[in-house]
C-alpha positions as CSV (number, residue, x, y, z in Angstrom):
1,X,144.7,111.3,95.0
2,X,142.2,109.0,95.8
3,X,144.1,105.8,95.9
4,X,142.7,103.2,98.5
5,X,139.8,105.8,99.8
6,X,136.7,103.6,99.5
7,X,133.9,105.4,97.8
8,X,130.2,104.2,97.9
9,X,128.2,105.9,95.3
10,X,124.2,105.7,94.3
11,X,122.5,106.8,91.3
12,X,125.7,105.4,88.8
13,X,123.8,104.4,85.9
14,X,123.8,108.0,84.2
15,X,124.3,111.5,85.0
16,X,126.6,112.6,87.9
17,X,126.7,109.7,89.6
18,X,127.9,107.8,86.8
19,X,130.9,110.3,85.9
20,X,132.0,110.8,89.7
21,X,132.1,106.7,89.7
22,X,134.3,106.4,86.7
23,X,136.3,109.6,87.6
24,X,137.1,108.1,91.0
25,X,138.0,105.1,89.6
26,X,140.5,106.6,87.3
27,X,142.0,107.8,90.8
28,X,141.9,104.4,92.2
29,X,139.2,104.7,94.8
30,X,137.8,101.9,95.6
31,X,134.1,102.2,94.2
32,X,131.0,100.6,95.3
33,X,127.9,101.1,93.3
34,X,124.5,101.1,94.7
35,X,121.3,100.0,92.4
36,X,118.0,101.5,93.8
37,X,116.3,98.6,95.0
38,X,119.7,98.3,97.5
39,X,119.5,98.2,101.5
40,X,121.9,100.6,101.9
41,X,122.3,99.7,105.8
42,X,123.1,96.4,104.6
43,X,125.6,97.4,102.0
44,X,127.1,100.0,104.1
45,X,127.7,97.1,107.1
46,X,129.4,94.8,104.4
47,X,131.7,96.9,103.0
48,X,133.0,97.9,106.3
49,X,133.0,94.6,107.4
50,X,135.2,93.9,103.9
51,X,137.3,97.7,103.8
52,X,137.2,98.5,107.6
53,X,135.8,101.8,106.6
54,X,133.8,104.1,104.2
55,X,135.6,107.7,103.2
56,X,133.0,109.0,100.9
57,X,129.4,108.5,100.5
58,X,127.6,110.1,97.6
59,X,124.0,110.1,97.2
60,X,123.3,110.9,93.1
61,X,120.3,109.3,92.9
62,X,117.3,110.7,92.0
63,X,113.9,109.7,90.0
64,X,111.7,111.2,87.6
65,X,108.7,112.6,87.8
66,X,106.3,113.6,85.2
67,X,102.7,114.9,85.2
């Protein structure tokens, strides 16, 4: 069970990261999504400063290349 374990999670607007996000959710994890464009020290610092900790983080981004 994942109830209360606060999650931060980048790369949730498809793919992986996306499922893992609403899987964990299901579980009730507390879930904190990232965007790209984030500061992820930043975030990181605030949502210990809210939680008092961080349990998981998961790094699902990724970009596309072509050419």
């Amino acid at each position: 069970m994942m109830q209360d374990e606060v999650v931060i999670i980048t790369g949730t607007s498809r793919g992986l990261g996306g499922e893992l996000a609403r899987a964990l959710e299901l579980r009730s994890a507390k879930v904190i999504q990232v965007p790209l464009e984030e500061d992820l020290d930043a975030l990181v610092g605030e949502v210990v400063q809210r939680y008092g900790k961080v349990d998981v983080l998961v790094n699902a981004a990724s970009l596309e290349c072509s050419g």
